[in-house]
C-alpha positions in Angstrom: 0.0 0.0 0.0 1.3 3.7 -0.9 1.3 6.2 2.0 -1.5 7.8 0.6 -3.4 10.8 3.3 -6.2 8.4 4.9 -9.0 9.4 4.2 -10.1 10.8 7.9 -6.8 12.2 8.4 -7.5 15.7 10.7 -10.6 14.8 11.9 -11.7 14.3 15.6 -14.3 12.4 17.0 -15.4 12.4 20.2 -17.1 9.4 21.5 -18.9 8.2 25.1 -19.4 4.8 24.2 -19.4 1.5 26.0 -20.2 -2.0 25.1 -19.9 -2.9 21.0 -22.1 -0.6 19.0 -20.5 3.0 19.2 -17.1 1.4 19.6 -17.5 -0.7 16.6 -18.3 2.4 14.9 -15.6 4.4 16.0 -12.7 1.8 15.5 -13.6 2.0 12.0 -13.2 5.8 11.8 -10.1 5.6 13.7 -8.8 3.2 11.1 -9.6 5.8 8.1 -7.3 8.3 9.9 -9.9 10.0 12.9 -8.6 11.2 16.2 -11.0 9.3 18.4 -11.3 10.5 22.1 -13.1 7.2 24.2 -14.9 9.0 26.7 -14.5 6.8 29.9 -15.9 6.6 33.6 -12.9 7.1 36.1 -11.6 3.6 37.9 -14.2 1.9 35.6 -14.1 2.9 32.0 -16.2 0.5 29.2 -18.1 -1.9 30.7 -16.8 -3.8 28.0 -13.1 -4.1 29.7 -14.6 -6.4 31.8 -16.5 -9.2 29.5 -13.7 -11.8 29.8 -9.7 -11.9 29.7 -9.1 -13.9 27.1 -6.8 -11.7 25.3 -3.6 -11.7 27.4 -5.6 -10.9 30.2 -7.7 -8.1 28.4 -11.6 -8.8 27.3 -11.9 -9.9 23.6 -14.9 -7.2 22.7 -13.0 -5.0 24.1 -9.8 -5.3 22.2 -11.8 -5.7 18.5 -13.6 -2.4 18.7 -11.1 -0.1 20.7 -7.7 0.1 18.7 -6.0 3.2 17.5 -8.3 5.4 20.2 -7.4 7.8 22.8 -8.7 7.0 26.6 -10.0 9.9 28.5 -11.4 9.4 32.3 -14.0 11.5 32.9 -17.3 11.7 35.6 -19.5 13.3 33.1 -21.2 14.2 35.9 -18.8 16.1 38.0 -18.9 20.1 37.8 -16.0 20.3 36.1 -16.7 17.8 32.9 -18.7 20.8 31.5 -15.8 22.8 30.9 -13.9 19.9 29.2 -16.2 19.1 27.3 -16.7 22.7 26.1 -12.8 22.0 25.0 -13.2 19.0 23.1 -15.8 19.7 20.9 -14.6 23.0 20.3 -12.2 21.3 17.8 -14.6 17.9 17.3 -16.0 17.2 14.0 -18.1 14.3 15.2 -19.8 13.5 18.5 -20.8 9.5 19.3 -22.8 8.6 22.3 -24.9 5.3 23.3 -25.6 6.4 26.5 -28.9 5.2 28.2 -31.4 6.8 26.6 -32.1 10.6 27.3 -28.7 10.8 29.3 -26.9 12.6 26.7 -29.5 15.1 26.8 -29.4 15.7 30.2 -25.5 16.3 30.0 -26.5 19.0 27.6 -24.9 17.3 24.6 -28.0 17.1 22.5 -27.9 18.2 18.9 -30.3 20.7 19.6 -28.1 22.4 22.7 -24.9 22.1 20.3 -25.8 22.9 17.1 -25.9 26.9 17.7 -22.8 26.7 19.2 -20.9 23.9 17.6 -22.5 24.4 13.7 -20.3 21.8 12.1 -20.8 19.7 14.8 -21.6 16.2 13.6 -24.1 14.4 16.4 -24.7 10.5 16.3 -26.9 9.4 18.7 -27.2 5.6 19.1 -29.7 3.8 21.2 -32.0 0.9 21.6 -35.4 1.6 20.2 -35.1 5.4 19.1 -35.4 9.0 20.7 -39.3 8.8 20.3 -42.3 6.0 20.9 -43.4 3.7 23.2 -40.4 2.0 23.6 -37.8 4.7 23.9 -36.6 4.2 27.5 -36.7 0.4 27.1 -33.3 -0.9 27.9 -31.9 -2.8 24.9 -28.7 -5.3 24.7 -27.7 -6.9 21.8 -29.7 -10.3 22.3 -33.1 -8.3 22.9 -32.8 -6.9 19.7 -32.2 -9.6 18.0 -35.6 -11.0 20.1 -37.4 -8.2 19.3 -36.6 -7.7 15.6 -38.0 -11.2 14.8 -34.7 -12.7 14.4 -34.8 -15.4 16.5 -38.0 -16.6 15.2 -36.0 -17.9 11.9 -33.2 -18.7 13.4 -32.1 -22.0 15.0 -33.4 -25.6 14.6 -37.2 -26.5 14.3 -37.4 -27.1 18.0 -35.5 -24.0 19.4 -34.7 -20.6 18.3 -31.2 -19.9 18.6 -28.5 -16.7 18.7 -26.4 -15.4 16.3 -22.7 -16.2 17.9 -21.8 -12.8 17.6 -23.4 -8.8 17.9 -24.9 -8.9 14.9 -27.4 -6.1 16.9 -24.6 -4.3 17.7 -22.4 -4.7 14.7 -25.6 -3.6 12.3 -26.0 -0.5 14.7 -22.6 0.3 14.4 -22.5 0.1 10.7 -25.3 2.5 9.9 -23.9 4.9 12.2 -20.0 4.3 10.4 -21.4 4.7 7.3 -23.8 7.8 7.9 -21.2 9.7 9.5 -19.2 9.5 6.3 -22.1 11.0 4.5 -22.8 13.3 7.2 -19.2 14.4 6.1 -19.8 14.9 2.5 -22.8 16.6 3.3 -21.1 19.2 5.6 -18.0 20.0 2.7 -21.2 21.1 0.2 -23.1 22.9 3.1 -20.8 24.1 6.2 -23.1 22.3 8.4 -23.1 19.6 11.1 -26.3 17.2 11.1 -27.8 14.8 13.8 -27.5 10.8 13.0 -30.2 8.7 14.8 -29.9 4.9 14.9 -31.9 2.7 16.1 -30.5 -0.8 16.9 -34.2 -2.5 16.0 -34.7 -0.2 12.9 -31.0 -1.3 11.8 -31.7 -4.8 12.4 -35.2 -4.8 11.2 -33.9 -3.5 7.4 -31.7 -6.6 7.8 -34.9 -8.5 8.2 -36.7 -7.4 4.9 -36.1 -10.5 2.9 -37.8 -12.3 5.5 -40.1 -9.8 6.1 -41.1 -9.6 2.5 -41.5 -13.2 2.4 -44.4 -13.0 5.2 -46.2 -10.2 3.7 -49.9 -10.2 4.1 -49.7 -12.7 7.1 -48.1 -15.4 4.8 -46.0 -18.0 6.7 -42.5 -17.0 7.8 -39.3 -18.9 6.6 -39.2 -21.9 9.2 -36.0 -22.0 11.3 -34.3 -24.8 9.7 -31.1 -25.0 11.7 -27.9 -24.3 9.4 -29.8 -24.8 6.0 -31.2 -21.9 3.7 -34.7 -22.2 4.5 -35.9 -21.3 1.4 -33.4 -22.4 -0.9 -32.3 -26.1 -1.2 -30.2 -27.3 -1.4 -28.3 -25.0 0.4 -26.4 -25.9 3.7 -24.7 -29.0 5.3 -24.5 -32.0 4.4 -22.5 -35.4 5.9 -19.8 -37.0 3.8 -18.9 -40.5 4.3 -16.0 -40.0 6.6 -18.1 -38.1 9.3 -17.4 -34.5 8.2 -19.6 -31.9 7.0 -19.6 -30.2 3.3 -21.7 -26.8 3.4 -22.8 -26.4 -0.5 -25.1 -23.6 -1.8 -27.1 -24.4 -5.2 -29.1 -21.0 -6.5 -30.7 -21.9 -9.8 -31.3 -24.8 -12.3 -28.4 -24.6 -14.5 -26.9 -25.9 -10.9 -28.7 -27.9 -10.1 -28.8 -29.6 -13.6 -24.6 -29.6 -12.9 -25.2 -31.1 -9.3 -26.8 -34.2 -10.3 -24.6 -34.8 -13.0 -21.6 -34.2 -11.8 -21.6 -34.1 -7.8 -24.4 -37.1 -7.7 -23.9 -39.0 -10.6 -27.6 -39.1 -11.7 -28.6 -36.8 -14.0 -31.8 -38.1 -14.3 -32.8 -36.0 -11.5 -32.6 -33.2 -13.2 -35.3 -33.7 -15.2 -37.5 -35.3 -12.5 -40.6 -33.8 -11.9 -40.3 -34.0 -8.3 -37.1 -32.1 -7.6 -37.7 -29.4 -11.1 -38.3 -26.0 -9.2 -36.6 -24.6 -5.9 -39.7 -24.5 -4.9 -40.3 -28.5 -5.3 -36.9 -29.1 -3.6 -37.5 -26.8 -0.8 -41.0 -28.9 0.0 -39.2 -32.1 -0.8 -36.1 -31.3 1.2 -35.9 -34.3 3.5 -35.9 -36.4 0.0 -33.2 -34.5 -1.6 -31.3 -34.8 1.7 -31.5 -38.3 1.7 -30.8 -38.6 -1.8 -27.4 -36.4 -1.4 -26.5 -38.0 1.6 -26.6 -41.5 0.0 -24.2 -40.3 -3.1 -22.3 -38.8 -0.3 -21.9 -41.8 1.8 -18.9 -43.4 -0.4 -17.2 -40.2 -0.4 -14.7 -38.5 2.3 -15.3 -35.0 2.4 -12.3 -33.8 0.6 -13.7 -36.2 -2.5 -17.2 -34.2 -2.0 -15.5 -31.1 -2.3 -13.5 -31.8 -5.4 -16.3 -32.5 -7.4 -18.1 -29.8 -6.1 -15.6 -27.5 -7.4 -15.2 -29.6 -10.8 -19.1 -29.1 -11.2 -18.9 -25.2 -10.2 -21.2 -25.7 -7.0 -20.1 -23.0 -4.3 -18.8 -25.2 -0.9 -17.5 -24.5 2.1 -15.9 -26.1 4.8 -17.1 -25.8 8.2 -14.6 -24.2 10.2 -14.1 -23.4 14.0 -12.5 -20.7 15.1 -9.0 -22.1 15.5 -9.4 -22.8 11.7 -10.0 -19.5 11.0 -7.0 -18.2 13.1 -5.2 -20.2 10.6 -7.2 -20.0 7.2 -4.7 -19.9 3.9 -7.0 -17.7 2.4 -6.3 -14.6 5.1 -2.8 -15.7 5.5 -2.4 -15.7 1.5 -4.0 -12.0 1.2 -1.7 -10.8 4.2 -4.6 -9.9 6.4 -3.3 -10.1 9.9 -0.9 -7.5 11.5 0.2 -6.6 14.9 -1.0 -3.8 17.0 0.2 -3.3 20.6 -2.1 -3.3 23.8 -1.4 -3.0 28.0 -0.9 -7.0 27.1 1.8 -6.8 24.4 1.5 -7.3 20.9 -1.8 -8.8 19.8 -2.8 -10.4 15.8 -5.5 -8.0 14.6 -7.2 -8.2 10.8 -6.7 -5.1 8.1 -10.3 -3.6 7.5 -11.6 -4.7 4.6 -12.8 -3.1 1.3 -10.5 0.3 2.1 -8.8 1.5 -1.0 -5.7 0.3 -1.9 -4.0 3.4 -1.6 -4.7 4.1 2.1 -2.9 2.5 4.6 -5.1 1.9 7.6 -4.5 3.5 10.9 -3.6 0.0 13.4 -2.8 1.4 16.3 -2.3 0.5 20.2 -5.4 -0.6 22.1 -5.6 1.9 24.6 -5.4 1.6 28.8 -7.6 2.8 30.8 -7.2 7.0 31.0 -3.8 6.2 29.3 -4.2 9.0 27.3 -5.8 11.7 29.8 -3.3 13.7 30.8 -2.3 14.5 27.3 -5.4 15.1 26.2 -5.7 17.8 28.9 -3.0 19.3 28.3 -4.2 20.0 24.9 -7.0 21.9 26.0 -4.5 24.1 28.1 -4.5 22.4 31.9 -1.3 22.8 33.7 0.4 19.6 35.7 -0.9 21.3 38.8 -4.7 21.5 37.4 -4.6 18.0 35.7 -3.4 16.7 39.7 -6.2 18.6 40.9 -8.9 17.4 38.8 -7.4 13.7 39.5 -7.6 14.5 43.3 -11.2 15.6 42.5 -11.9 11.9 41.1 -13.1 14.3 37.9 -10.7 12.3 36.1 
């Protein structure tokens, strides 16, 4: 990569954050180039420092959304956090908060109380359920949402609903904001002006719901939870070779499937069968189809499935664990992993994807705990002696 400017190079963001959403959005501006000052409670900081330690002792959430940021302790709440504040967004371009809802507000860092004094000011607020309706003041964590936005009703096996393994809550949240603040950007080079961002975990996870959604319309039946299988596609999902392991394989029109049975099942004869002749057909027929893959597949080890999968142009996967992915060839191949430092050490951290190719990304340290507030004072013109005084104070 050429040392190219990045992209957010000279713009500051200031962010109270905890937990995954507002961090995950921030660590991405940070990696485009922004100044990002973490906004955290004294002693305390992120509730998300204290998930786990399974990072050399540091909490694994914690360590994915927080690199390349500036700590600052701060009681929000103490007399004296007004005038810091007043500092810091005096030179911020962006504000971030997920506080509980209407806290920000009552800290007087609404939009509304900014924008005449801040103009360029760029305000995300992230919450829950939204500023407004019946559910604003509803507490919302990542596996609510994902209850509340339907998700768990097509997700999991026939018997039981089930998670997704990670935020994916959070993570959608955190992507609308990312991505809004960028046009929020553009938008203030054409006008002069800052703008307010509002997301909504549920309304960011409920546009990730439309294809299901859609499918229901006027009271129609949902897409049934059908474990790790497409369930409206098939097939599409795992299936058992002959050696134990499983093949994940995707099929997503007739030409395929056509391909499939010749060349994967060794029968084209099905393709012509009446039976199987639509997606549609195969998705009511599934447990057929299984059993009719699974039988070709039974004299096969896994690797075998897989070859003529590729020779046949079928899209497979393997199933891998997490230790697989620490080591896939694909990442290693593409050079995806670098180092970044922490309090721990060095620690293996992924490139972000899709920047372009002639901006290196920002990787740096995951931060301490206030590492970073005494310097950060001092910026704003606090002498030694005040910055011991305000520690004394437990402002800091």
């Amino acid at each position: 990569m050429a040392n190219a400017k990045r992209p957010l190079d000279g713009i500051t963001v200031v962010s109270l954050e905890h937990a995954i959403a507002a961090p995950f959005c921030t660590r991405q501006l940070a990696d485009l180039g922004a100044r990002v000052i973490k906004v955290e409670r004294p002693g305390v900081g992120d509730f998300a420092r204290g998930y786990d330690d399974r990072v050399h002792g540091l909490a694994s959430h914690f360590v994915w959304t927080n690199r390349s940021k500036e700590s600052l302790t701060l009681d929000v709440k103490h007399p004296e956090a007004e005038k810091i504040f007043e500092g810091l967004l005096t030179e911020a371009d962006v504000l971030v908060q997920n506080l509980a809802p209407g806290a920000a507000a009552r800290l007087g860092l609404s939009f509304d109380e900014l924008h005449e004094k801040y103009p360029r000011l760029i305000v995300c607020d992230i919450s829950g359920y939204g500023d407004s309706g019946p559910y604003r003041d509803k507490k919302a964590y990542d596996l609510l949402i994902q209850s509340e936005s339907g998700f768990l009703s097509i997700t999991g096996s026939e018997d039981e609903p089930a998670k997704a393994g990670c935020s994916i809550a959070d993570i959608s949240a955190g992507m609308y904001a990312y991505s809004n603040i960028l046009a929020a950007l553009i938008q203030r080079a054409k006008t002069g002006k800052g703008s307010r961002i509002e997301v909504s975990m549920l309304e960011a996870m409920a546009e990730w719901m439309s294809y299901p959604l859609y499918y229901a319309i006027d009271g129609a039946e949902p897409p049934p939870r059908s474990g790790a299988a497409h369930a409206t596609i098939y097939p599409y999902g795992p299936f058992a070779a002959g050696d134990g392991k499983v093949v994940m394989l995707g099929l997503q029109n007739e030409r395929e499937w056509a391909s499939f049975c010749d060349k994967v099942l060794l029968q084209p004869e099905l393709a012509t069968d009446a039976r199987y002749a639509s997606n549609k057909k195969r998705t009511a027929a599934r447990d057929e189809v299984k059993a009719l893959i699974e039988q070709a597949f039974a004299g096969l080890d896994a690797a075998q499935v897989e070859a003529r999968l590729e020779s046949a142009g079928i899209a497979n996967a393997r199933v891998n664990d997490m230790h697989d992915l620490w080591q896939h060839e694909q990442l290693k191949a593409r050079r995806r992993w670098v180092q970044v430092d922490s309090p721990a050490g060095k620690l293996p951290a992924l490139l972000p994807p899709g920047l372009p190719d002639d901006v290196e990304p920002r990787m740096d340290a995951v931060p301490a705990l206030g590492q970073h507030t005494a310097a950060i004072l001092a910026g704003l013109g606090y002498a030694p002696a005040d910055i011991e005084r305000l520690r004394a104070a437990r402002a800091v």
